[in-house]
N, C-alpha and C positions, 0 to 999 in steps of 0.2 A: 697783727690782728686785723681781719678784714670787718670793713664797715660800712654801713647801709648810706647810699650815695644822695637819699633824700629821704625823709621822713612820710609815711602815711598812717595818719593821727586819730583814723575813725573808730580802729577797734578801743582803742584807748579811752577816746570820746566815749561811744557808745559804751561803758564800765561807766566810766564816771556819773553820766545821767540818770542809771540808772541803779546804784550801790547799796550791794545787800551785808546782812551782818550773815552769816553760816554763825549756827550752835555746834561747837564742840564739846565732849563730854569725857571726863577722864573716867579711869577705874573706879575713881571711888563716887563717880555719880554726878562729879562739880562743874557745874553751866559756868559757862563763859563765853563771851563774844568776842569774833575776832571778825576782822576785815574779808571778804572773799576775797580772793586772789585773782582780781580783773576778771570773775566775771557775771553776767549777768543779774543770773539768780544759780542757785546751788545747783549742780545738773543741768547747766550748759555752759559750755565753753566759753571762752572768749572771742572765738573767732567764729560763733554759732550769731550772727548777728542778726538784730532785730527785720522783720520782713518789712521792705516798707511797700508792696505792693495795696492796691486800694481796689475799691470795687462797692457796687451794691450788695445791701442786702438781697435781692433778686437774682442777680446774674455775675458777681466778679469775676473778674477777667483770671483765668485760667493760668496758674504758674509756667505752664512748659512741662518740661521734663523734670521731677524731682530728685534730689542728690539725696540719700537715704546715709546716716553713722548709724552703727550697730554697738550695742553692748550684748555681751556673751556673756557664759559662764567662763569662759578663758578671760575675762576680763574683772571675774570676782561673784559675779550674781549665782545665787545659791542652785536655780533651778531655769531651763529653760524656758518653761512653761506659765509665763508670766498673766494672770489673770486680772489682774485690777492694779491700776494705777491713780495715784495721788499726788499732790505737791502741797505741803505743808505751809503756815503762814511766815516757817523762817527759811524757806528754799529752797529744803532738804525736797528731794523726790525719791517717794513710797512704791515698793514695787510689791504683788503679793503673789506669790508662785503657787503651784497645783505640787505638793509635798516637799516643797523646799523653803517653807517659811515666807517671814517678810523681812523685804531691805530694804535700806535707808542708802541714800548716792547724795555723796555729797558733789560732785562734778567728778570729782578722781578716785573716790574709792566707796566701797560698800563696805554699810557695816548689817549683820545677820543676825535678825530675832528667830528661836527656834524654840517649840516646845521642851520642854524641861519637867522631868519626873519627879526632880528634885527642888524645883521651885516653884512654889505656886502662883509667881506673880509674874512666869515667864507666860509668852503666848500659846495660847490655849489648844492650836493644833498646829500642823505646820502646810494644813491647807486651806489660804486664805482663796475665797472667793467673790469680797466687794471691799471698796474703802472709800470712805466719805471725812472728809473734813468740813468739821460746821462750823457756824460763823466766830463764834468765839475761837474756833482754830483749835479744836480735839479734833484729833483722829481716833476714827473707829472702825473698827476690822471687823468683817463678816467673816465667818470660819463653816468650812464642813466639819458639822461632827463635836463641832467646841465651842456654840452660840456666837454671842458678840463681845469682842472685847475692844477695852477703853482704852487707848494709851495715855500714860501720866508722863507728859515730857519731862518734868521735875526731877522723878526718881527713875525715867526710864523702866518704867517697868508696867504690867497691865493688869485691869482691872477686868474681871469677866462677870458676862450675866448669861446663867446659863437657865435650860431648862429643868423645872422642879413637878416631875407628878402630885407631886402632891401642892401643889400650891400654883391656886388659879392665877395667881398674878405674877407668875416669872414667863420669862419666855415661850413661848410654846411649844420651838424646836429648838435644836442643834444645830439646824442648818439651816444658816444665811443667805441669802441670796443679794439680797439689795436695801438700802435702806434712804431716808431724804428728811430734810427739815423743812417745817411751815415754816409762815411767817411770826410764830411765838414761836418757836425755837424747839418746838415739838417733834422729836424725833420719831418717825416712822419706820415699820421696820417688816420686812416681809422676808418671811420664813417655809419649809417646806409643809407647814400647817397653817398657814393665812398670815391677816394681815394682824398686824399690835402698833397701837402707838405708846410710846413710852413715857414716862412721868420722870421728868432728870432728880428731882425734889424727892421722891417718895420710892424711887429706884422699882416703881410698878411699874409691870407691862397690862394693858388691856387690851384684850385678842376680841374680836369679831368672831361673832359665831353663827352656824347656821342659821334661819327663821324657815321652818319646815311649813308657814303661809308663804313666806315668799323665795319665788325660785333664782328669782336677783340678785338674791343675798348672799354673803361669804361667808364660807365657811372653812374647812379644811383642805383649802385647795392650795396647789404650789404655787407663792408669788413669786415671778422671775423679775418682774421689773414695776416701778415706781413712780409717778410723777405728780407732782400737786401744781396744777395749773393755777397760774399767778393772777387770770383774768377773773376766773369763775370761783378760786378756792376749793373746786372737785378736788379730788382723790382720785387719781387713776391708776388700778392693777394689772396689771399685766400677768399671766397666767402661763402654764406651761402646756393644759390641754382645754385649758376653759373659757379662750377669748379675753375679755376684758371686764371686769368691773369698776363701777366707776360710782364714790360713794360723795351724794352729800352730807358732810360734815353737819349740820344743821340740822338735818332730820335725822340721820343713819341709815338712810335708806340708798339701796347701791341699784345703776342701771345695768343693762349688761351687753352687751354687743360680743358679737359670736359670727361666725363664716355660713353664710346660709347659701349651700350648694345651687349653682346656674344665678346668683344674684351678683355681680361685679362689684355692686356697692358697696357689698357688707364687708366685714373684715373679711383680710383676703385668707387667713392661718389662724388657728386655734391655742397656736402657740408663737405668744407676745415672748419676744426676748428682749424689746429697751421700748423706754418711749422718752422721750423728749421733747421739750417748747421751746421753740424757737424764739426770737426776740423780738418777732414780730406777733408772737402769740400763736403762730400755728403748732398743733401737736402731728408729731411724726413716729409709728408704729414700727419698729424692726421686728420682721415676723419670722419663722424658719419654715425655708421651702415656700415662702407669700410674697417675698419680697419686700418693697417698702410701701407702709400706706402713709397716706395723709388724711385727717378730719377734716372734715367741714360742719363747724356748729352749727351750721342754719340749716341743713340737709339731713345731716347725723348721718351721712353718707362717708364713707371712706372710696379714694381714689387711691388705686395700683399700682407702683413702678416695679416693673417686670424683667429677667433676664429676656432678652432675645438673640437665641444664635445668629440672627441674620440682621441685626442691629449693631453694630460697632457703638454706640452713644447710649445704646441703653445699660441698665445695672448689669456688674458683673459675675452676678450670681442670685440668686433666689433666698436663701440661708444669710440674712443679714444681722449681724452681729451688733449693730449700733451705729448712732450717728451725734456728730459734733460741729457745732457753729462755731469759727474761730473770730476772734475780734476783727478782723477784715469784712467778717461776711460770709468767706468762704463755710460750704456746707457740707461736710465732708462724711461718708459711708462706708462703713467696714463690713466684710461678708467672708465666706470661707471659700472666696476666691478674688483675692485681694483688696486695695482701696480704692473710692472711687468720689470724685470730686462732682456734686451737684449742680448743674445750672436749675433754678429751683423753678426761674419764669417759665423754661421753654422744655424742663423736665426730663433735661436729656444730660448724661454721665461721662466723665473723663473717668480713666479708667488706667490705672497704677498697678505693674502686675512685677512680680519676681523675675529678675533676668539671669539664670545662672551665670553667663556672659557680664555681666554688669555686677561689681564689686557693690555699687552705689543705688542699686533699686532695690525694693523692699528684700528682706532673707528670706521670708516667705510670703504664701498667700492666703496661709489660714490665718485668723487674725482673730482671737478671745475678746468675746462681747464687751465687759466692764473694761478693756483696758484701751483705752482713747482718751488723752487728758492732753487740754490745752495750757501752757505755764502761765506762767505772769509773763515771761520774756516773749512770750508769743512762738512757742518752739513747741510742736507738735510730737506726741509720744504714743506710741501705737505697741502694747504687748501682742505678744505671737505665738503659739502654738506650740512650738518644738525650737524657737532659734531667739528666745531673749527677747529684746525691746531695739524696736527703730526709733532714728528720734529722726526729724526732719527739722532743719530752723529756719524755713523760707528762704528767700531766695535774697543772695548778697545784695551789701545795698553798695552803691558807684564808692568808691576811693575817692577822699581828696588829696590830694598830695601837694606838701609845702615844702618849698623850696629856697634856698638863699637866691635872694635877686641884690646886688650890689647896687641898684640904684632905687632899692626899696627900704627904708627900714625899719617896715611891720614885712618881716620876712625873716627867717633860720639864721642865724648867725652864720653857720656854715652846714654844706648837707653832710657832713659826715658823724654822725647822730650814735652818740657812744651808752646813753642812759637817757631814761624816763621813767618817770614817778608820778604818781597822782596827789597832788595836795588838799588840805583838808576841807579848802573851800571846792573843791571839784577840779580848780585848775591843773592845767599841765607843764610839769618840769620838764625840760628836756635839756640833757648834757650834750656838747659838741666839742667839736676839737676847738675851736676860735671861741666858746664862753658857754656860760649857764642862759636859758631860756626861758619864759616865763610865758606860757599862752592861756589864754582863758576864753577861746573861740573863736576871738574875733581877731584879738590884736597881739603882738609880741611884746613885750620890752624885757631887755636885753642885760644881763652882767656879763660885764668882762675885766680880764686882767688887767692890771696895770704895774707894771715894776716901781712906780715912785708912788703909789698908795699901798700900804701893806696890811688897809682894810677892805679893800675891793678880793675881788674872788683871784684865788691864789692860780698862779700859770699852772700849766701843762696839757698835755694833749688826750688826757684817759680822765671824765668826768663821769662817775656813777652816780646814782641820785637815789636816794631812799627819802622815807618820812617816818620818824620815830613815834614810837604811842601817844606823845605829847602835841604831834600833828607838827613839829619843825621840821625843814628839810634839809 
């Protein structure tokens, strides 16, 4: 049996600090928790390790070249056409396909909700187009065609609220586009007939409707995108031919900003596809065919980021699909001509493009607005068009590597490293040919054999190491 000549301990480590439960579910419905299996969070590997790169929120320092893993439909996922993506508050990662349902990834395998004619509590259609997990940790699925539906992790199964002609306080469409929560836990919800916030208690929707005094106001227009500004408590809509609305909550009265031909300032596109606040408070506009703008409260001015062919640093396309801050800093922009990494101070783009040549850069370039979700483990998730979900998980962090030193003995007993186990307090088992090992970061100490104790750890050269439900090892 060949055997590893030293031990390196970090992916190991990096599990242990950070240990999630995954929910399995049998046939008959029954929740249970079990261990992940080294790693992270559900839907990333173990050897997907955390970035430890740093940076400002203004300017962080730029990865390099990015190493891109792909999941396929060869690899289980229902449809290629991956539109929205989610990560649940037990791991799991939510993917929602354009006719192929929604999946659940536990790290190694999908499992497939699909419409059902025969079940009323299956998902409502099998083309999702947004998904939000709020704070209590539901998930809720925007659907073309089939309203909103709840899922009940309990019974695994979904609750829907659909549109009612006849009844002013159900939804208003069919079709989802986007949805967000306040800070009372008010869910918003914008539909291909305006906007509604929802009542979770009384299971009413109340829809905004025209005011034919004011031309401000909303009414049955397409909301494509959503944001409730954390500074002001606005309401921002984003629209698909109508610019932007932007309502105070306090009065109901909405402002409206629109693209006004020869003015640079105003919005650049009439059709808002994300909007997002950054954590420094600034709101950022993905517009199609506008590029990216940015607000300025004091101004009410919106500023441009543009493709330019004779630009190398600027955006890599005009049609921008959305944007995401990831816990570094970095500020990252997706368009339908691949990813593009923000320097935000000096306004200029890195720029991540599909390499047929390269196994390991994005599989494509067109890149589905809703689907750019950053995990808990800090592992980047980007749905695609026609080729599934890229996942990126930053950049490796250094190896440590421990090794037996014979004149040390906070060192390996020996480097020939036959098993490891993670114990219940975090620490690490490690089997060797010369004894059992016991590390917990910093220091080792040591079992080993003895032939005249026949309570010390029993000889031989093949030490496996597990840890039972009970947490002994």
């Amino acid at each position: 049996m060949r055997r590893n000549s030293a031990i390196q301990i970090v992916v190991v480590l990096a599990a242990v600090l950070a240990p999630v439960l995954v929910i399995g579910r049998s046939e008959q419905n029954h929740v249970e928790m079990e261990r992940a299996r080294i790693s992270h969070v559900a839907g990333d590997y173990a050897h997907a390790l955390r970035t430890p790169l740093g940076g400002s929120l203004s300017a962080p320092g730029s990865p390099g070249n990015l190493r891109f893993t792909h999941l396929s439909v060869a690899d289980g996922l229902s449809n290629a056409d991956v539109r929205a993506i989610a990560q649940d508050h037990q791991g799991f990662m939510w993917f929602g396909t354009w006719l192929g349902g929604l999946n659940r990834y536990d790290g190694y395998t999908f499992k497939v909700y699909k419409h059902d004619d025969q079940d009323g509590h299956s998902l409502a259609t099998d083309t999702v187009q947004k998904l939000y997990v709020d704070r209590a940790g539901v998930l809720w699925v925007g659907t073309m065609g089939g309203g909103l539906d709840r899922y009940d992790r309990e019974t695994d199964s979904f609750t829907h609220f659909r549109h009612n002609p006849n009844d002013l306080n159900s939804l208003p469409d069919n079709n989802v586009n986007t949805f967000g929560e306040d800070e009372n836990g008010v869910l918003w919800v914008g539909t291909h007939a305006g906007l509604s916030r929802f009542d979770r208690a009384s299971g009413k929707f109340f829809t905004y409707t025209a005011n034919p005094n004011d031309p401000a106001s909303h009414g049955q227009i397409k909301v494509q995108a959503l944001a409730l500004d954390a500074a002001t408590g606005l309401v921002w809509v984003g629209t698909e031919k109508e610019g932007v609305r932007v309502l105070n909550r306090a009065t109901g009265v909405f402002t409206a900003y629109t693209n006004v031909p020869n003015n640079p300032s105003s919005l650049s596109s009439n059709y808002v596809e994300n909007i997002f606040q950054d954590r420094a408070g600034t709101l950022w506009l993905s517009t199609v065919d506008g590029g990216l703008d940015r607000f300025d409260p004091q101004t009410h001015t919106f500023t441009r980021y543009l493709h330019d062919s004779q630009n190398p640093s600027s955006l890599s396309d005009n049609y921008v699909q959305g944007v995401c801050e990831d816990r570094t800093g970095r500020f990252w922009v997706t368009t339908n001509n691949g990813l593009n990494l923000m320097a935000r101070a000096r306004g200029t783009f890195t720029r991540y493009l599909s390499d047929p040549n390269d196994p390991t850069s994005l599989s494509s370039n067109v890149i589905n607005g809703g689907a750019l979700c950053e995990t808990a483990s800090d592992t980047l998730w980007i749905g695609m068009r026609s080729t599934g979900v890229d996942r990126w998980a930053g950049v490796a962090e250094k190896f440590t590597t421990y090794r037996h030193n014979s004149g040390d003995d906070n060192s390996l007993t020996n480097n020939a490293v036959t098993g490891l186990a993670i114990g219940s307090s975090g620490e690490v088992w490690i089997g060797t040919e010369a004894g059992l090992d016991y590390f917990n970061g910093r220091t080792f100490i040591h079992y080993l054999s003895d032939p005249n104790d026949p309570s010390r750890l029993s000889p031989g050269p093949e030490r496996l190491v597990a840890r039972d439900s009970h947490g002994v090892v």
